[in-house]
C-alpha positions in Angstrom: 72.2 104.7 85.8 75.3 107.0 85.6 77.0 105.2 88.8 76.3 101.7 86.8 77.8 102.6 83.8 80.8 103.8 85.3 80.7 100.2 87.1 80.7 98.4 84.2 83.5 101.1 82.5 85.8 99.9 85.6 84.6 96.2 85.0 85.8 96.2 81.6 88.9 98.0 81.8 90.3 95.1 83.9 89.1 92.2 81.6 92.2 90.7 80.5 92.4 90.2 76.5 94.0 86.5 76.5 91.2 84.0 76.1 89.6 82.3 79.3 88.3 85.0 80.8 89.4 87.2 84.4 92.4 85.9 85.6 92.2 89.0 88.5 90.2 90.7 90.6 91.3 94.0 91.1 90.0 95.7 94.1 89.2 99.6 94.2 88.3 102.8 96.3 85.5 103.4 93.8 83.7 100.6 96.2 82.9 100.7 99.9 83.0 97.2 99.8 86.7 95.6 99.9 85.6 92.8 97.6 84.7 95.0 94.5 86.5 94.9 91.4 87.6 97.9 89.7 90.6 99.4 87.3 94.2 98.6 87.0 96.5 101.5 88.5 98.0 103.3 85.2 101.6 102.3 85.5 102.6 105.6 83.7 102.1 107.4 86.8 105.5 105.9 88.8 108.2 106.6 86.3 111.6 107.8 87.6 111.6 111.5 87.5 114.2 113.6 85.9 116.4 114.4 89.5 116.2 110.8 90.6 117.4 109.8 87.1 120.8 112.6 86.9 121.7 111.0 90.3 121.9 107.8 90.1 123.0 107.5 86.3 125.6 110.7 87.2 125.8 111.0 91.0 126.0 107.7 92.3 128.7 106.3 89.7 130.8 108.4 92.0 130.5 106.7 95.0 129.8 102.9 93.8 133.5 102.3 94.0 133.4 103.1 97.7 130.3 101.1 98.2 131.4 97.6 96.1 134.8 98.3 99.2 132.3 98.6 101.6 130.2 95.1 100.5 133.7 93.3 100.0 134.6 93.9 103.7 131.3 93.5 105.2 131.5 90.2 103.2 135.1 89.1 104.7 133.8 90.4 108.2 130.9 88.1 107.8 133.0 85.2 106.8 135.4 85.4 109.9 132.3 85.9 112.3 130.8 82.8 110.7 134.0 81.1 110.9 133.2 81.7 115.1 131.0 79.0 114.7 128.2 80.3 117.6 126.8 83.5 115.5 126.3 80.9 112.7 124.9 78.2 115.0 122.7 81.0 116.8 121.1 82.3 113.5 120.5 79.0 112.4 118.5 78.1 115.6 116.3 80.8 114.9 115.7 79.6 111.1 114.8 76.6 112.5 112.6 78.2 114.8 110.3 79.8 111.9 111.0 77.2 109.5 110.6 74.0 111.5 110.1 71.5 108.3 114.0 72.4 107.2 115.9 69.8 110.1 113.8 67.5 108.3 115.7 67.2 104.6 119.0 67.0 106.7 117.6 64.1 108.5 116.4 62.6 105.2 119.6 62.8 103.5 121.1 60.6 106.1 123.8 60.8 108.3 127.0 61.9 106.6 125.6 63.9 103.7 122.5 65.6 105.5 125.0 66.7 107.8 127.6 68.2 105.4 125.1 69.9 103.7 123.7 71.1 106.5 127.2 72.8 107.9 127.4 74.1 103.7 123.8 75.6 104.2 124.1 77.2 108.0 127.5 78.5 107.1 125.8 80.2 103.9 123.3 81.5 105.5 124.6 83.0 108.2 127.5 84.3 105.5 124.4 86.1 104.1 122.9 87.5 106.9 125.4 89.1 108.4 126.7 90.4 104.7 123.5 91.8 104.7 123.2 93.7 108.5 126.6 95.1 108.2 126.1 96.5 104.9 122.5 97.7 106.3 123.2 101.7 105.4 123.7 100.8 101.5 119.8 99.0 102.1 117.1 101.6 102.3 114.2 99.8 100.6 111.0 98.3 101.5 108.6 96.6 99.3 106.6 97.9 97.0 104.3 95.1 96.9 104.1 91.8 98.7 102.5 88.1 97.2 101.2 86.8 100.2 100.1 83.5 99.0 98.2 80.9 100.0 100.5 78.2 100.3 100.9 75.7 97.6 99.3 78.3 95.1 102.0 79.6 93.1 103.6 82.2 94.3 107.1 80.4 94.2 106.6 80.4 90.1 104.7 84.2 90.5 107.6 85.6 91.9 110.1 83.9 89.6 108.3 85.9 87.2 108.7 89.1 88.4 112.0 88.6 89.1 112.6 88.4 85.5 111.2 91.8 85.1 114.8 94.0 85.1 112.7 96.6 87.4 111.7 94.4 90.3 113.8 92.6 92.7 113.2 89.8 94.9 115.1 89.6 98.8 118.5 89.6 98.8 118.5 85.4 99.7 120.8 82.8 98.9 120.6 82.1 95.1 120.7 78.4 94.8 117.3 77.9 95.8 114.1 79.8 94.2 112.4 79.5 98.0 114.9 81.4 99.4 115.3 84.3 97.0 111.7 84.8 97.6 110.6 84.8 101.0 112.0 86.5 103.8 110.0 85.3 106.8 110.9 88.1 108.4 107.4 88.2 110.3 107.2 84.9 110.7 110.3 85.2 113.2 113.3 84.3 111.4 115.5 86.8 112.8 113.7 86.0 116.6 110.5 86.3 117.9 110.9 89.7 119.8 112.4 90.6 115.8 109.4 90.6 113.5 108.5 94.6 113.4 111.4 96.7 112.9 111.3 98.4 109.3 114.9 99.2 109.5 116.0 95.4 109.9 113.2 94.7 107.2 115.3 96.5 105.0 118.1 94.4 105.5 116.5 91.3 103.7 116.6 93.4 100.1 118.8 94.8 97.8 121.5 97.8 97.6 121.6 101.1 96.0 123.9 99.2 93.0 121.3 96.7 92.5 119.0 99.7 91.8 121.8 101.9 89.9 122.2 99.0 87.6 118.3 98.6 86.6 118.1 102.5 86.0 121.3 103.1 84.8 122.1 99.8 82.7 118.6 98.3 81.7 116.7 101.8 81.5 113.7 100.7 83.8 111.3 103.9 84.3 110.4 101.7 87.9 112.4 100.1 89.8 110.8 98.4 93.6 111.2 95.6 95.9 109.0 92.7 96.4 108.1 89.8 99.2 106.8 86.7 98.7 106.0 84.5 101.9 103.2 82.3 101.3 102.5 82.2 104.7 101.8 85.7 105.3 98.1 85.4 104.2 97.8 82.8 106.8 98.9 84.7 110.5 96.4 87.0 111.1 98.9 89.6 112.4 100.7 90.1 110.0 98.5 92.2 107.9 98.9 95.0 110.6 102.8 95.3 110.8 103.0 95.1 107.0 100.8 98.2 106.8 103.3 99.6 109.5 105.9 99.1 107.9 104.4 99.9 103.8 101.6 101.3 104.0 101.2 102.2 100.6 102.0 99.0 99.1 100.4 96.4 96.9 98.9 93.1 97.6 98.4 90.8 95.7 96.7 87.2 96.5 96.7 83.9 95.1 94.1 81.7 95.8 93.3 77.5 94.8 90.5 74.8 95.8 91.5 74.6 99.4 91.3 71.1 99.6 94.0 70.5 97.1 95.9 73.1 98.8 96.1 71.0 102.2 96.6 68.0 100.0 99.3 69.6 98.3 101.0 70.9 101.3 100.6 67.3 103.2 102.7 66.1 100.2 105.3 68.7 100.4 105.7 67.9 104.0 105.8 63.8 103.6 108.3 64.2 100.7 110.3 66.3 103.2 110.6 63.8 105.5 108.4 65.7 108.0 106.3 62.7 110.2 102.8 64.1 110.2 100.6 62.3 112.5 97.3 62.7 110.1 96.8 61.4 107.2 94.0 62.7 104.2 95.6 60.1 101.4 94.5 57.3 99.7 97.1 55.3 98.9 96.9 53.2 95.2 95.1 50.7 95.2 92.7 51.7 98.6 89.4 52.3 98.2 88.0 52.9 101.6 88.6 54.7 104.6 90.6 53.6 107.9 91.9 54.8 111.0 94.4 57.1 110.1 91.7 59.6 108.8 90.0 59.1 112.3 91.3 62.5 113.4 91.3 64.1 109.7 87.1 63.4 110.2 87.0 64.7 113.4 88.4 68.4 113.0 90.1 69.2 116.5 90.3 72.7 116.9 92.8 72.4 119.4 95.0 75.2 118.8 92.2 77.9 118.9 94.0 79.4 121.6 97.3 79.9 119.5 95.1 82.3 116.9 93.1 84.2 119.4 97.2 84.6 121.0 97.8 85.6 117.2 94.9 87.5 115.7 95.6 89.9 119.5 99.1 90.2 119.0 100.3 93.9 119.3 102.6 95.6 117.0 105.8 95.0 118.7 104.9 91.7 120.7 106.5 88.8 120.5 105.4 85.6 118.3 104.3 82.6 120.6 107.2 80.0 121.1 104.8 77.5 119.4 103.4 79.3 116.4 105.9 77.7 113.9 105.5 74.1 114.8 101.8 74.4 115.0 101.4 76.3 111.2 103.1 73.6 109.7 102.6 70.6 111.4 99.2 71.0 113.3 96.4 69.5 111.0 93.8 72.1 112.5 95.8 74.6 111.8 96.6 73.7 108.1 92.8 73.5 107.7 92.7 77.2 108.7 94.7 78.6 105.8 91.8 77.2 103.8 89.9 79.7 105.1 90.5 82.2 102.9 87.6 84.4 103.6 88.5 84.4 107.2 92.2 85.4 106.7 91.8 88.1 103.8 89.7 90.2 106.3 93.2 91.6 108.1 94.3 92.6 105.1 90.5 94.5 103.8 90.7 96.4 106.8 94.8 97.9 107.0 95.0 98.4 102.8 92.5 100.3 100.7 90.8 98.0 98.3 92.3 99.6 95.0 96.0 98.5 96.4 94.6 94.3 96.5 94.5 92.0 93.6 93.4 88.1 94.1 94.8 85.9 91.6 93.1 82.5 90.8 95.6 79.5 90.6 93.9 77.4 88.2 93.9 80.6 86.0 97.2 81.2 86.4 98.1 77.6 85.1 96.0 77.6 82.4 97.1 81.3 81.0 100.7 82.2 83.4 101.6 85.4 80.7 98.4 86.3 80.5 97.9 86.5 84.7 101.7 87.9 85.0 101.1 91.2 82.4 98.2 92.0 84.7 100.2 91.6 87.7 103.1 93.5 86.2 100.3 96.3 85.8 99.1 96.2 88.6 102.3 96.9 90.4 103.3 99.4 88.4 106.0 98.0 86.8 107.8 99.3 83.1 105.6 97.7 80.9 108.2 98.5 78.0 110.7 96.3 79.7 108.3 93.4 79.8 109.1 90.0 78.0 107.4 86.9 79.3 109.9 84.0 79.8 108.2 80.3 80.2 110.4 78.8 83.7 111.4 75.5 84.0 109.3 73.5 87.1 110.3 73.8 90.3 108.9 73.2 93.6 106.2 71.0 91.9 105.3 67.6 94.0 105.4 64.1 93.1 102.3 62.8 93.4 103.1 59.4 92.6 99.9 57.9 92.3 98.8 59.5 95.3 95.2 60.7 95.8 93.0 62.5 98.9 90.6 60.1 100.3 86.7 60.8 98.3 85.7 60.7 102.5 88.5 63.0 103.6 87.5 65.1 100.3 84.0 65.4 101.0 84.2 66.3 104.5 87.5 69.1 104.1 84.7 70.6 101.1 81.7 70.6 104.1 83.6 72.3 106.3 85.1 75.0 103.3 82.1 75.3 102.2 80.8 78.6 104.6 84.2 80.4 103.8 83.6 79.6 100.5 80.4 80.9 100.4 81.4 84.4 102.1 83.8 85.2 99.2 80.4 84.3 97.0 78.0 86.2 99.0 81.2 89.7 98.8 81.1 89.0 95.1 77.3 89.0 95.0 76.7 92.1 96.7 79.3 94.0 94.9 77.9 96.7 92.6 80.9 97.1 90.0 80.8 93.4 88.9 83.5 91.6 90.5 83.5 88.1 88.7 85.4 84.8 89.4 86.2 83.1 85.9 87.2 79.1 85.2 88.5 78.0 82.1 86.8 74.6 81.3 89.3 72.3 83.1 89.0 74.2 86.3 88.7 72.3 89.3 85.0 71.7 90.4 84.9 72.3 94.2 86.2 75.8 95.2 86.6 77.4 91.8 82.7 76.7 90.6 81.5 78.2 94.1 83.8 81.0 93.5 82.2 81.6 89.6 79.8 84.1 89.9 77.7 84.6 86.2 
C-alpha cells in the first residue's frame, strides 16, 4: 500500500495545472519498466555555482577580446576557403547526401533563381561550417538534452520555444531559416558518412564560450545548456547508442502524433517541395474512390528491410549506408516505419534511464503549447525565473489545400499501426505508477484514443 501511495505521490506531482489534462509523460528510475511515469527533475538542483559564476562574469571578460579576434579571422579564413569554390562544393555534396529533399526547392524555383539561390545558400553554408571548425577550441559543449521528434510533430515550433528561453541555445546554424537553427544532422551524416560519431566535431555544431558568458553574465540565467532537435533521430535505430556515447547524461524528450497524419503530413511536405514521390496516400477534391496510384500504398513492400537490419547493427564508429538518406525520405516503406513508434523508442529505453525521457503528445501540444513548454522547460532543468512564454508566428506549417488521405489508404495505414499502437497501450497498462495518455475533446480519434488509458 506504501509503494502505491508513493505511485500515485509521483503521478500527481507531474499533472500539469492548465486545463486538459497530461500533456507529458515523464519517465522515472522509481520504475523498472521504461514506460512508467514519474516526477519532474527539481530544476533547483543545476544552478551555476559560485566558482563557475566569478569566472565567467570576472575571468572570462578578460579574454573575450581575444576570442571575438579569434572568431573574426576564423570568419575571413572561412570566407577565402569558400571563395576556392571545391571546399564549398564538397560540403555541400555531403548536405545533399543527408538531406536529399533540398536539390529539390532549387529545381522548383526554376532555372535562373533556383540556381542563384542555390550558389547564396552553398556559399553560406559552407561560410558556417568552416567558421564553426576553425573556431572549434572556443566550442566545448554538448547537449544537454535532445528533441528527437517524430517528424511532422512539432519539434520545429518546440524548439523555437526553447530558444526563447535566454538559458538554452539551439546549434550554431544559419539564421534565416528555423530548420536549420535547429537540427544538426550530425548523425544522420552531414559532415560524411564515416563522420557521424566524434564528440569533438559534435561540438562544433553549437555555440561559444561568449554565447554562454552573455546568458550568465548579461541575462543572469542560473542554467545555461545546449539543445538538438533532428526530427529524424527517433527514426534510425542507431542513433540512440552514439547519442548516449557522446551525452550520456542527457535528456530526451519525445513528441509523438496519430501516425497516419504524420506520413500524410510528411507526403505533403515532400510534394510541396517538389520532391516526385512515386506513391500516393491522397485523395484529391472532388475523388471519392480509390485507384491505381494507391496500388503500392495497399500493398506495404517491405523492401528495404535489409537497410534497417544494416542500421539497427551498425557499430559505434561504422559508417552510414550510401543509401540510408534517399530511402528515409523517399522510400514509402520506410516512411511507414517512423510510424512505429513503439518499435523505434526501444533504442532509446535501453541506452537512457527512464527518469531522463519525456514523451510529449502533439495534439496536446496544439491545444495547450505554454502549458506543454513550462513542463518541458522543467523537465530540462532550465531557470524557471527566466521563463516567459512568447506565442510564434507559423512556420513550417503545410498547405493542405483541400487535400485529404484516402478513407482506404486511412484505414489500411491504421491496420497496420494498430499492433505498435497497441504496445505503447499494453507499457502503459502494466505500469504501476499510473502513466496516463490524455486528449482534450478535439483530439484526433485514431492513435490518440488507443493511446488514452482511463
Amino acid at each position: 500500500s506504501s509503494k502505491k501511495a508513493a505511485s500515485q505521490q509521483q503521478l500527481e506531482e507531474i499533472k500539469p495545472q492548465a486545463e486538459g489534462g497530461n500533456h507529458v509523460v515523464a519517465l522515472t528510475a522509481a520504475s523498472t519498466h521504461p514506460l512508467e511515469a514519474g516526477p519532474l527533475p527539481d530544476p533547483a538542483g543545476s544552478s551555476v555555482c559560485f566558482s563557475t559564476r566569478w569566472m565567467v562574469c570576472c575571468a572570462l571578460p578578460v579574454l573575450l577580446p581575444f576570442c571575438a579576434l579569434w572568431y573574426a579571422l576564423a570568419f575571413l579564413i572561412a570566407w577565402l576557403i569558400t571563395g576556392l569554390i571545391f571546399p564549398s562544393a564538397m560540403l555541400a555534396s555531403r548536405m545533399y547526401w543527408a538531406c536529399p529533399f533540398v536539390p529539390f526547392i532549387w529545381k522548383r524555383m526554376g532555372p535562373v533563381k533556383g540556381s542563384l539561390i542555390r550558389i547564396g545558400f552553398e556559399s553560406s553554408y559552407a561560410i558556417n561550417v568552416y567558421t564553426r571548425l576553425l573556431t572549434l577550441p572556443l566550442r566545448p559543449y554538448l547537449p544537454g538534452f535532445y528533441l528527437i521528434g517524430f517528424p511532422k510533430c512539432g519539434t520545429t515550433s518546440l524548439a523555437g520555444h526553447m530558444r526563447n528561453h535566454p538559458g538554452i541555445c539551439g546549434p550554431d546554424g544559419l539564421p534565416y531559416h528555423e530548420a536549420l537553427s535547429k537540427e544538426t544532422h550530425y548523425f544522420a551524416g552531414v559532415m560524411g558518412r564515416s563522420s557521424a560519431s566524434s564528440a569533438r566535431l559534435y561540438k562544433s555544431f553549437f555555440p561559444t564560450i561568449m554565447s554562454r558568458w552573455w546568458a550568465i553574465a548579461v541575462h543572469g540565467v542560473k542554467q545555461w545548456q545546449v539543445f538538438d532537435a533532428c526530427p529524424v533521430h527517433a527514426c534510425l535505430p542507431y542513433v540512440a547508442r552514439r547519442i548516449a556515447a557522446i551525452t550520456p547524461k542527457a535528456k530526451i524528450v519525445v513528441m509523438v502524433r496519430d501516425p497516419v497524419e504524420g506520413l500524410f503530413s510528411a507526403e505533403i511536405m515532400l510534394r510541396d517541395l517538389g520532391v516526385p514521390l512515386d506513391w500516393a496516400s491522397l485523395s484529391e477534391p472532388g475523388q471519392g474512390v480509390c485507384d491505381m496510384r494507391f496500388q503500392v500504398l495497399m500493398q506495404f513492400p517491405l523492401s528495404d528491410e535489409e537497410l534497417w537490419k544494416t542500421l539497427s547493427n551498425l557499430g559505434p564508429d561504422d559508417p552510414l549506408p550510401a543509401d540510408m538518406p534517399a530511402s528515409l525520405y523517399f522510400s514509402l516503406s520506410s516512411l511507414i516505419r517512423c510510424g512505429d513508434y513503439a518499435k523505434l523508442l526501444e533504442p532509446y529505453f535501453q541506452h537512457f534511464p527512464p527518469e531522463n525521457i519525456m514523451v510529449v503528445n502533439f495534439s496536446d501540444y496544439k491545444w495547450d503549447p505554454e502549458a506543454v513548454v513550462e513542463e518541458v522547460l522543467r523537465f530540462v532543468n532550465a531557470d524557471m525565473s527566466k521563463h516567459k512564454f512568447t506565442p510564434l508566428p507559423p512556420a513550417m506549417q503545410n498547405s493542405y489545400a483541400g487535400r485529404k488521405v484516402h478513407p482506404a489508404v486511412a484505414a489500411r495505414l491504421r491496420s497496420l499501426y494498430k499492433p505498435s499502437v497497441l504496445r505503447l497501450q499494453a507499457s502503459a497498462k502494466s505500469s504501476k505508477s499510473g502513466m496516463v495518455w490524455r486528449k482534450h475533446a478535439q483530439s484526433m480519434p485514431f492513435s490518440v484514443a488507443l493511446l488514452y488509458v482511463q
